[in-house]
Structure formats: C-alpha cells, structure tokens
Steps between C-alpha positions, in 0.01 A plus 500: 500500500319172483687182578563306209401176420848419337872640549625850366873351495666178532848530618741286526809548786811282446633496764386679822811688703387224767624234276781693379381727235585269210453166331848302467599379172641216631869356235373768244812693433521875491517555185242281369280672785558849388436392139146333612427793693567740228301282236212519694472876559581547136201240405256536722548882653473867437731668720452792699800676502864379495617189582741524772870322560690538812742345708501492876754425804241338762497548868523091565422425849824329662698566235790751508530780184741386233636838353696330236162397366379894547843629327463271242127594408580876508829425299266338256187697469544813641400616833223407743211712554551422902262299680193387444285264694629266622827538297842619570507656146339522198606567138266574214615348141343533147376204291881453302587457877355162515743277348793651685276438854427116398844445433581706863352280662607190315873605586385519912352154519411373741421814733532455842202435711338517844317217643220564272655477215485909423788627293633805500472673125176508375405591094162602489236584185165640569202621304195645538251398202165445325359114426461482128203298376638196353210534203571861410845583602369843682507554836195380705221800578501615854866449625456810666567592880248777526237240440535366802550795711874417578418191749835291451469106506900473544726749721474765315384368167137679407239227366505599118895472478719246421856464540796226546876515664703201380860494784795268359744448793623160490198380426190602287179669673211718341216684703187607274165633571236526226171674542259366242157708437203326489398213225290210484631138562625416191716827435631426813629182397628551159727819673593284813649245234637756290704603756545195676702442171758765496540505932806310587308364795201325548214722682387386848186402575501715822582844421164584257242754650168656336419853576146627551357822571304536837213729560717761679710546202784284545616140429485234672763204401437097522704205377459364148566218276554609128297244279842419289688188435804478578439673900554252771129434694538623856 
C-alpha cells in the first residue's frame, strides 16, 4: 500500500490510562454529568449495541472492604456477577436502574477515600458508537474496524471504533475515544465543534493523532492539531 499523503483516521484519546483513563468534570454534579453524557450519545451517536449500566465494589489500594456497602448494593440490585478487573464485585443494571443508582450514591456521600482520593463504589455507563455527521444526521462512512486491519490506537480499542465510559463515584469522570475517518479540513472542524458542543469537557490539545498508511500495509500514527476553534493551541 502506498503511504498516504494525508491521514486515514484522526482519533482522539481522552484520557490515556497513564493519566488516569478519564477527563475530570471538575463541581459538575452526577446527575447533570450523566444527563450531558446521555445527550450527547443521543445527538451526536449511533450506537453499537447496548448501552451498559453497572455498579462496582473497587479494590482501593489502602483501603479496607466495607461489606455494609457490598450488602447494601446486593440488597438493592440484585447480586454481583463476582469480580471483575480490578473490582471486588460487579452488578449489571438496566436503564430504569439509573435513577435508583444516582440516588445510591447520593445517600453514601461522601465515600471514603485513600490518599488519592479513590472511592470505593463506582457507577459506570459505557458505549460503543458511530460519529453522526452533524449535516446529515447518518453515521459517518468508514467507521469500520476491518478497514484498518484491527491495529488498535487505545488498549484494546480498534481504529474505526468509538466508544465512552462515564464513572460517578463522588465525583464526575468520563473516558471517550473517537475514531474519525478521513475528511478534509473543514469537515473536520465543523464535527470537532459539533461535538465540542454536547462533551461536558473541553478536548485537550494533546491527545489528537492522524493515522496514515505505510508502504508495508500498516499505519503509522503522529500528533495532530484539529483546525477548530474552540481547541486550546499546544
């Protein structure tokens, strides 16, 4: 395969695991951070697959167990599916769980923490989706895996996927990466702005790379700066 004179993908990683796997919404509350999160996957994604909803008991290092917490959850929502991860347990809800999880862990504020501020009970929400086109409403062409022969860009996250985890403990945290096919500059930059709008944090600068196909038939990755206002310059 020819190299290419422009990227195949432009992805987007917020944040690495090295800066710990997710961008901190700062005083935003839960609530108002699960409804941002949801408005934006309704907007501006197609998902692939079901949303998922779980609770989890966390292995917090220097921090002893607190089986009231566990009793209570299993009380509450049923049993664990055992551990998973690096969790002590793990229960699965559906979508009518939600409200019943907020308020869960409105009624355990504030959670005990280690040293680093981890808390014990974690409510998660991930996805796996499509990027719309903000002109069309239709997913864009070429969000697809096997076009790039399965070489991830995030631990174990294929370039042509896209996906998000938003975890409410005491705080407010969402990890997302998106995987956008090729365009020219300025469809770039309307869809980096598009989405820029619904995100309830502000993209970094740091984590954009643009993916180009080598002559040996893979892809070679190097850092980028989306032409969009509204993106911090490096």
């Amino acid at each position: 395969m020819p190299e290419s004179s422009g990227p195949s993908a432009i992805t987007y990683i917020g944040l690495p695991k090295s800066s710990g796997g997710a961008h901190h919404l700062g005083r935003m509350s839960r609530r108002v951070a699960y409804t941002r999160t949801m408005s934006f996957l309704q907007t501006c994604t197609e998902p692939v697959g079901d949303l998922g909803y779980a609770l989890s008991v966390m292995k917090v290092p220097q921090l002893r167990p607190i089986p009231d917490l566990e009793k209570q959850i299993e009380r509450r929502f049923g049993r664990s599916i055992g551990p998973t991860g690096a969790a002590h347990s793990h229960v699965r809800l559906k979508q009518d769980g939600v409200d019943d999880a907020l308020d869960f862990l409105d009624e355990i504020e504030p959670q005990p923490t280690n040293e680093w501020g981890m808390a014990p009970i974690w409510f998660w929400v991930t996805s796996t989706f499509r990027i719309l086109d903000p002109d069309t409403g239709r997913a864009l062409p070429g969000q697809d895996p096997l076009r790039y022969g399965g070489i991830e860009y995030s631990w174990k996250v294929p370039l042509g996927s896209s996906g998000l985890r938003l975890i409410l403990n005491n705080e407010a945290a969402i990890g997302i990466d998106l995987s956008i096919p090729i365009a020219d500059d300025d469809q770039i930059r309307r869809l980096v702005q598009w989405l820029q709008q619904y995100l309830p944090f502000k993209f970094s600068p740091w984590h954009w790379r643009a993916w180009t196909p080598t002559k040996s038939g893979s892809f070679k990755a190097r850092n980028y700066s989306p032409p969009a206002r509204g993106i911090p310059a490096r």
